[in-house]
C-alpha atoms as a printed R data frame, in Angstrom:
    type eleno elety resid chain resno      x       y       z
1   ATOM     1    CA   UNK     A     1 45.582 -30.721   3.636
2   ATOM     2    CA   UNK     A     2 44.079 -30.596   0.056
3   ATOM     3    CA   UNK     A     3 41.141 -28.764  -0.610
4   ATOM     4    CA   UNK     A     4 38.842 -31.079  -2.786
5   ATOM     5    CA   UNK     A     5 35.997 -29.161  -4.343
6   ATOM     6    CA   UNK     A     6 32.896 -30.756  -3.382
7   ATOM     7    CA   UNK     A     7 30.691 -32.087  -6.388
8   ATOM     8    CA   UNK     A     8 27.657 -29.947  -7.599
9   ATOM     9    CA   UNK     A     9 24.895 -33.354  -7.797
10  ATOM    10    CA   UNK     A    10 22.454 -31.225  -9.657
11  ATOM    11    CA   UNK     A    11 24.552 -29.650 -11.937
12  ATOM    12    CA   UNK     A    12 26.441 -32.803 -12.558
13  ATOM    13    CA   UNK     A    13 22.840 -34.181 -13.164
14  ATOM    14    CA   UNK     A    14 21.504 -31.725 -15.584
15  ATOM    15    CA   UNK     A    15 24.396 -31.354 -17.561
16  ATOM    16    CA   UNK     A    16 24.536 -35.307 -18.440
17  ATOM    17    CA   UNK     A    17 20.527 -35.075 -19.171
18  ATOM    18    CA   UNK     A    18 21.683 -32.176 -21.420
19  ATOM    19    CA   UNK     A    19 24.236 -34.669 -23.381
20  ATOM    20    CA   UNK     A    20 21.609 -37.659 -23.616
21  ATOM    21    CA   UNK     A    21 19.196 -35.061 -25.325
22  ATOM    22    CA   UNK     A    22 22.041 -33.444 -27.447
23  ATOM    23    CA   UNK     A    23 23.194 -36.849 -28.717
24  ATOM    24    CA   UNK     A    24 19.251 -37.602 -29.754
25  ATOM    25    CA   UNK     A    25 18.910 -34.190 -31.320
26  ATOM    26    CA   UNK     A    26 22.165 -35.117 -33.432
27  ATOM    27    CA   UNK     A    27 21.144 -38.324 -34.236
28  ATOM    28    CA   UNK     A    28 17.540 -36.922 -35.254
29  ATOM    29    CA   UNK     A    29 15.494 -38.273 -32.840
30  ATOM    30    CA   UNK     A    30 12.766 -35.490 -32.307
31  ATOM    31    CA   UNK     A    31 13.551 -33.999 -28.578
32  ATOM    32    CA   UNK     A    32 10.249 -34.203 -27.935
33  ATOM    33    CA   UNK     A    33 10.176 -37.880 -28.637
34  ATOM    34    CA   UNK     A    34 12.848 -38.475 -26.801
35  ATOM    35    CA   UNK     A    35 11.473 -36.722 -23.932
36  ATOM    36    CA   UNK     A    36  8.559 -39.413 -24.064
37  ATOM    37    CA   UNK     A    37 10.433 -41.898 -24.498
38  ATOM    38    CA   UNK     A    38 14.450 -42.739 -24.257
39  ATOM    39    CA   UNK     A    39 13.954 -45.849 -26.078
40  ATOM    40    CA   UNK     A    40 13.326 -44.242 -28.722
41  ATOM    41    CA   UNK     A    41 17.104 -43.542 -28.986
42  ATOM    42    CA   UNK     A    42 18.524 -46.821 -28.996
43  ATOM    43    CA   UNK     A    43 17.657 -47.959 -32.462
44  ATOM    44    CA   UNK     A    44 19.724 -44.326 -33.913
45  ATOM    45    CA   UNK     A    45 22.056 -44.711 -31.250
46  ATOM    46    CA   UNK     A    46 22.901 -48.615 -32.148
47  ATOM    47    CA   UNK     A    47 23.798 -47.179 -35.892
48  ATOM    48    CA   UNK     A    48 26.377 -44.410 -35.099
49  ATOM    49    CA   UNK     A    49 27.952 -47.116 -33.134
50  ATOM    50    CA   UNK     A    50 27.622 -49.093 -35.470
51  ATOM    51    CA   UNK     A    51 29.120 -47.520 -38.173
52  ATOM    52    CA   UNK     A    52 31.309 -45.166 -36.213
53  ATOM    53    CA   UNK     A    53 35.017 -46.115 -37.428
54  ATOM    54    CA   UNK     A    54 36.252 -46.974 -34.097
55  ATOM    55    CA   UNK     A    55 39.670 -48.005 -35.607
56  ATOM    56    CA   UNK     A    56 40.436 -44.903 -36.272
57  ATOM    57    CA   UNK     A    57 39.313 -43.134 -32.832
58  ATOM    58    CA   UNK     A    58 41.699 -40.806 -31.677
59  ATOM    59    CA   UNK     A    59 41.630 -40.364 -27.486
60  ATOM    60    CA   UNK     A    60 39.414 -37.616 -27.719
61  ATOM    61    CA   UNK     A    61 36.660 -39.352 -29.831
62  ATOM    62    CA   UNK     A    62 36.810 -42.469 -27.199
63  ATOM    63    CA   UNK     A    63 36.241 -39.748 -24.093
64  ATOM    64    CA   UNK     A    64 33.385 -38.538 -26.434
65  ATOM    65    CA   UNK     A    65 32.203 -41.643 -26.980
66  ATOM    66    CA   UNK     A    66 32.245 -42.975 -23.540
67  ATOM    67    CA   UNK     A    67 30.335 -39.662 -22.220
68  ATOM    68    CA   UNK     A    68 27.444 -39.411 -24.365
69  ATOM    69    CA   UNK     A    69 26.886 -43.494 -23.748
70  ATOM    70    CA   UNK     A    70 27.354 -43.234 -20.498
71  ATOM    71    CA   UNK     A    71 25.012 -40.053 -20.543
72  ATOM    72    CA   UNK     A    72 22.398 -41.889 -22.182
73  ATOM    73    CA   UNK     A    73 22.410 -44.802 -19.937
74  ATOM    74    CA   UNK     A    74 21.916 -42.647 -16.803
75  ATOM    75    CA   UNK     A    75 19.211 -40.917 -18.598
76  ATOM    76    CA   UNK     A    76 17.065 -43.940 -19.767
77  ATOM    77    CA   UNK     A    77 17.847 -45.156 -16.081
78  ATOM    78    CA   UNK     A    78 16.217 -41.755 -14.883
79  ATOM    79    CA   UNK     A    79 13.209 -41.670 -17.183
80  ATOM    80    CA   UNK     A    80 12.500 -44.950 -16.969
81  ATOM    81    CA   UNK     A    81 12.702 -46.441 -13.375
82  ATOM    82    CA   UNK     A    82 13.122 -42.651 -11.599
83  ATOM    83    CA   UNK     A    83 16.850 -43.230 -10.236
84  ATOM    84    CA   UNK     A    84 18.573 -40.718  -9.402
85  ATOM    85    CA   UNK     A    85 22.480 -39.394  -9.530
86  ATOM    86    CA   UNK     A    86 24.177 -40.119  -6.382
87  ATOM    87    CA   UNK     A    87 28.308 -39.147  -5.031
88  ATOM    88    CA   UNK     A    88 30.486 -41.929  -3.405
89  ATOM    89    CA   UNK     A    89 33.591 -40.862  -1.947
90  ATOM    90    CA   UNK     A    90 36.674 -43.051  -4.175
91  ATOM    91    CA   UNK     A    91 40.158 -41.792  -3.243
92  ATOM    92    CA   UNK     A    92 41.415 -44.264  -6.207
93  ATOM    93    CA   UNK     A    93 39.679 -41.039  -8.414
94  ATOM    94    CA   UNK     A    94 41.517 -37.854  -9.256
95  ATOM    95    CA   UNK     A    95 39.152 -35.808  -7.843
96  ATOM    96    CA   UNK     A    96 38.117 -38.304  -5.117
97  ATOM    97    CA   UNK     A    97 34.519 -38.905  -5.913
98  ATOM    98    CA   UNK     A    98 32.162 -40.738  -8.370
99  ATOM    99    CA   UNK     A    99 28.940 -39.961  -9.961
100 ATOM   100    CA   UNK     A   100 26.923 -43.334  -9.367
101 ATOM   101    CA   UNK     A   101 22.920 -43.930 -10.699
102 ATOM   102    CA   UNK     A   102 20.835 -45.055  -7.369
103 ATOM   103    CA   UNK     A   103 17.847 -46.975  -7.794
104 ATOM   104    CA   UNK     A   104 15.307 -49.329  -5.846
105 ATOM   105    CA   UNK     A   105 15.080 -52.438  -7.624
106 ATOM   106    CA   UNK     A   106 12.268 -54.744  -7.790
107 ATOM   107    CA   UNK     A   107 13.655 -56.692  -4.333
108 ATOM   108    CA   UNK     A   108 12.661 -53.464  -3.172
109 ATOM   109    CA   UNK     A   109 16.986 -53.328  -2.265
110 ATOM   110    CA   UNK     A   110 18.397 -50.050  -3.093
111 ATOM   111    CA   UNK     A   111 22.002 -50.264  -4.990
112 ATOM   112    CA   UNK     A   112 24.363 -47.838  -7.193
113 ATOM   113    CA   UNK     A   113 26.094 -48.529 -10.740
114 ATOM   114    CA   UNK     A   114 28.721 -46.602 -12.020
115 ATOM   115    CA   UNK     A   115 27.168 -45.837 -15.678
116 ATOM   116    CA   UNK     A   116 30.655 -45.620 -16.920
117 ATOM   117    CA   UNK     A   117 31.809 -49.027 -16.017
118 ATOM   118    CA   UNK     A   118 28.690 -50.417 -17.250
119 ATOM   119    CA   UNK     A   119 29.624 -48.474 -20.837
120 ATOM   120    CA   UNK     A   120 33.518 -49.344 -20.310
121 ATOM   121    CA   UNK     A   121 32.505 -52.961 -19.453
122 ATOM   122    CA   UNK     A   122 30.203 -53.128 -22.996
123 ATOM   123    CA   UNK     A   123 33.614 -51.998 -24.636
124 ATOM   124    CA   UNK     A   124 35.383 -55.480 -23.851
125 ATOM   125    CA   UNK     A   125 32.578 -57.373 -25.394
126 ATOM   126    CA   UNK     A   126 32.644 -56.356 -29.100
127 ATOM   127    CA   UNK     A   127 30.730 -55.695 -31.291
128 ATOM   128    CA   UNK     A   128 28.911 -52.948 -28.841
129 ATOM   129    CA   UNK     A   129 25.284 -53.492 -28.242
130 ATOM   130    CA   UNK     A   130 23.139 -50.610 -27.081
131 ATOM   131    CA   UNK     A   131 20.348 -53.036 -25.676
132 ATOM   132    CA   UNK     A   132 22.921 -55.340 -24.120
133 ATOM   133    CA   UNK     A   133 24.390 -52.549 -22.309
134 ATOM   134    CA   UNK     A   134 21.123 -51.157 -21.125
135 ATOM   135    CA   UNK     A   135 19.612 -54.697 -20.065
136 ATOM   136    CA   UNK     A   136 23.269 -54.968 -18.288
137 ATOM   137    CA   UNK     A   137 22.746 -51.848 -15.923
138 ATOM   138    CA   UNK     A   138 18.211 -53.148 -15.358
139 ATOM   139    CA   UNK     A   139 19.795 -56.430 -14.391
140 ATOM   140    CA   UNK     A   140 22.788 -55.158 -12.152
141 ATOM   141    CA   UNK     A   141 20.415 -52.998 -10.507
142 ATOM   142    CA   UNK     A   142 17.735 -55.569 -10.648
143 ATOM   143    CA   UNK     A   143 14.980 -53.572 -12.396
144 ATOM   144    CA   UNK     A   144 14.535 -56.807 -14.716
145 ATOM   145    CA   UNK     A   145 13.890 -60.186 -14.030
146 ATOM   146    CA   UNK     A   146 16.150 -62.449 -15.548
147 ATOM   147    CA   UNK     A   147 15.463 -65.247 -17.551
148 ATOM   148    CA   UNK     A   148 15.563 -68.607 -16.611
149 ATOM   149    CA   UNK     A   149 17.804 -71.343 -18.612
150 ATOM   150    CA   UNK     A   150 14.958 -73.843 -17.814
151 ATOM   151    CA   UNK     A   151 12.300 -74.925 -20.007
């Protein structure tokens, strides 16, 4: 039998709120604008990935990367809507659980993202947008209405 350490939510929580306000704090965005406000990030936050030379990303820079995007989606997710962090067993996982963002949506239908897919996912459609990948987690989670084609 293999003793699988169960996951600490609220550390697990705290700790990627810590990262979302360390990467604003890096990128100069006052911490207590971005307390008031995690939008406030996205136009810094869209110009370090912008510019950041992703060519020449070693492992450790992509695991960086991923983590403090995936940090600040959670956290704008949290601030803004009031979802919380959430565990779902996955035995596919090395440690055999994921962190998922739970939220009601305006169908008043409660439903889970993986942040980290929806930053993964944003990786496959170069160049990376910040918005897009922020508007892709409202609309997954349906906190946004979407937009109708017709005129």
């Amino acid at each position: 039998m293999t003793n699988v350490r169960q996951p600490d939510l609220q550390e697990w929580a705290e700790e990627k709120r810590r990262n979302a306000a360390d990467v604003a704090e890096m990128l100069e965005v006052p911490p207590e604008t971005y307390a008031l406000d995690a939008m406030s990030l996205l136009p810094a936050l869209q110009n370090y990935v912008s510019r950041a030379p992703l060519e020449d990303f070693e492992q450790s820079d992509w695991i960086t990367l991923h983590v403090d995007l995936m940090s600040f989606v959670a956290d704008y997710l949290v601030r803004k809507y009031g979802a919380q962090w959430a565990v779902a067993e996955d035995p596919r996982t090395p440690r055999g659980y994921r962190y998922l963002i739970e939220v009601t949506g305006r169908d008043g239908r409660t439903r889970q993202i993986d942040p980290l897919d929806v930053v993964t996912k944003e990786f496959s459609n170069r160049p990376i947008d910040i918005i897009r990948m922020v508007a892709s987690a409202e609309l997954t989670l349906r906190l946004a209405s979407e937009v109708s084609q017709e005129e």
